[in-house]
C-alpha positions as CSV (number, residue, x, y, z in Angstrom):
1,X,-4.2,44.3,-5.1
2,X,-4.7,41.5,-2.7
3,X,-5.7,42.7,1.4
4,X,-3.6,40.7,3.8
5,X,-5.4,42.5,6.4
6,X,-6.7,39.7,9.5
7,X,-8.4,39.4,12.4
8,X,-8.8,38.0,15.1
9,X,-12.1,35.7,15.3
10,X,-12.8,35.3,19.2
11,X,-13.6,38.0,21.1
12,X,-10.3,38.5,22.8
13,X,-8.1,41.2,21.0
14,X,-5.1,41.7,22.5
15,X,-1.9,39.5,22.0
16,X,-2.1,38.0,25.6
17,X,-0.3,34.3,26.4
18,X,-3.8,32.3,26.1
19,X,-4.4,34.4,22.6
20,X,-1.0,33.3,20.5
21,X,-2.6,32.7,16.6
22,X,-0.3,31.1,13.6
23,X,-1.4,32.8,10.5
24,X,-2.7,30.3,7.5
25,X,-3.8,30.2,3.8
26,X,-7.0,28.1,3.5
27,X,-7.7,26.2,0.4
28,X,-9.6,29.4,-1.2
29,X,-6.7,31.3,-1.2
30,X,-8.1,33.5,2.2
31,X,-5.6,34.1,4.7
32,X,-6.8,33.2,8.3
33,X,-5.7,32.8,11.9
34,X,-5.3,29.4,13.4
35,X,-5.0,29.5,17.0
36,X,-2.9,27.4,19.0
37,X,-2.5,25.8,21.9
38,X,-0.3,26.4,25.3
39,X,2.4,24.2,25.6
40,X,2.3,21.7,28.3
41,X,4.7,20.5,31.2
42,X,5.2,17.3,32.3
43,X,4.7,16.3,35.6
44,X,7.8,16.5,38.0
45,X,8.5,14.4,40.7
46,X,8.2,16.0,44.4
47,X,11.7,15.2,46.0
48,X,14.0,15.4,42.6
49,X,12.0,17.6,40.2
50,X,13.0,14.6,37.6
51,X,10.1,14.3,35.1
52,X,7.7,11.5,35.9
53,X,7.6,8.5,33.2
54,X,4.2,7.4,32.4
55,X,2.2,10.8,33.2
56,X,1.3,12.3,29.7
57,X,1.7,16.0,29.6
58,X,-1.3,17.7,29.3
59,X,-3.1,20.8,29.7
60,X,-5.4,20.9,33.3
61,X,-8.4,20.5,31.6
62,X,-7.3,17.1,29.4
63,X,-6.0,15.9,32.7
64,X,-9.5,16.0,34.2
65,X,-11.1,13.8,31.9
66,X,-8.5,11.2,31.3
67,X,-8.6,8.5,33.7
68,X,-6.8,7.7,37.1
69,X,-5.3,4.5,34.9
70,X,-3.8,7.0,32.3
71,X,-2.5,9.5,35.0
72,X,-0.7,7.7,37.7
73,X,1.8,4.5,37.8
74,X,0.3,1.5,39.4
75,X,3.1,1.9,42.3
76,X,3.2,3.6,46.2
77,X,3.3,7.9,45.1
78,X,2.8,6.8,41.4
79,X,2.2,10.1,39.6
80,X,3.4,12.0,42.6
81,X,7.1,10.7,43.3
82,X,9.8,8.9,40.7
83,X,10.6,5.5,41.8
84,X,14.2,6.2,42.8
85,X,13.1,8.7,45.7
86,X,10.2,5.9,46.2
87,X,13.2,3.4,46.6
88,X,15.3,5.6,49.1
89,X,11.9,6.4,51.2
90,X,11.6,2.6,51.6
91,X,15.0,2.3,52.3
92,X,15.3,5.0,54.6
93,X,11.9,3.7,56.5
94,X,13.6,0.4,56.8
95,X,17.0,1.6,58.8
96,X,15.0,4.2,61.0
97,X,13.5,1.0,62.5
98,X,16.0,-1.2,62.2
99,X,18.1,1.8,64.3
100,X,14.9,1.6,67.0
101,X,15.2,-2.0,67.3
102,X,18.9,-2.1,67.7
103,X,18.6,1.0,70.4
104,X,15.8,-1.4,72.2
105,X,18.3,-4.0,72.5
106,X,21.2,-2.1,73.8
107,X,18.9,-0.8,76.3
108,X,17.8,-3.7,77.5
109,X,21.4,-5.2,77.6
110,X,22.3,-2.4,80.0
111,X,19.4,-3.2,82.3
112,X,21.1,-6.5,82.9
């Protein structure tokens, strides 16, 4: 009679979301829990919620000890904002003050 009977081998013992185990056979023939890893997101830009190219996806903790190199895009809001919204922020920048400038010179057609 084989004893399939396993246990946990950290210290937490409840089935919580940070305790999720797969169960294994190791080469002896014991049966053992493995435990795995949360999934990760990937980052999401600010304005669309689009996923950001170039940002790997992982956990907080990786994140802080890769680089600044690994985790943003060598661009204005790289790793923060996808570059379509980047390219209508620009845009949008450039006709607010292109409106100002044409409004200066209305005005000071009607002075005169």
């Amino acid at each position: 009679m084989v004893l399939n009977r396993v246990t946990y081998r950290r210290r937490l013992s409840y089935n919580t979301k940070s305790n999720k185990v797969i169960l294994t056979k190791t080469p002896g023939g014991k049966l053992t829990y493995q435990y795995s890893t949360k999934k990760t997101q990937v980052s999401k830009c600010g304005d669309c919620k689009r996923p950001l190219r170039g940002v790997p996806a992982v956990r907080p903790t990786k994140l802080a000890s890769l680089s600044k190199r690994v985790k943003s895009v060598s661009r204005v809001y790289g790793g923060s904002k996808c570059s379509g919204c980047v390219r209508s922020r620009i845009i949008r920048a450039f006709l607010i003050e292109e409106q100002k400038i044409v409004a200066r010179v209305l005005k000071a057609q009607a002075k005169k």
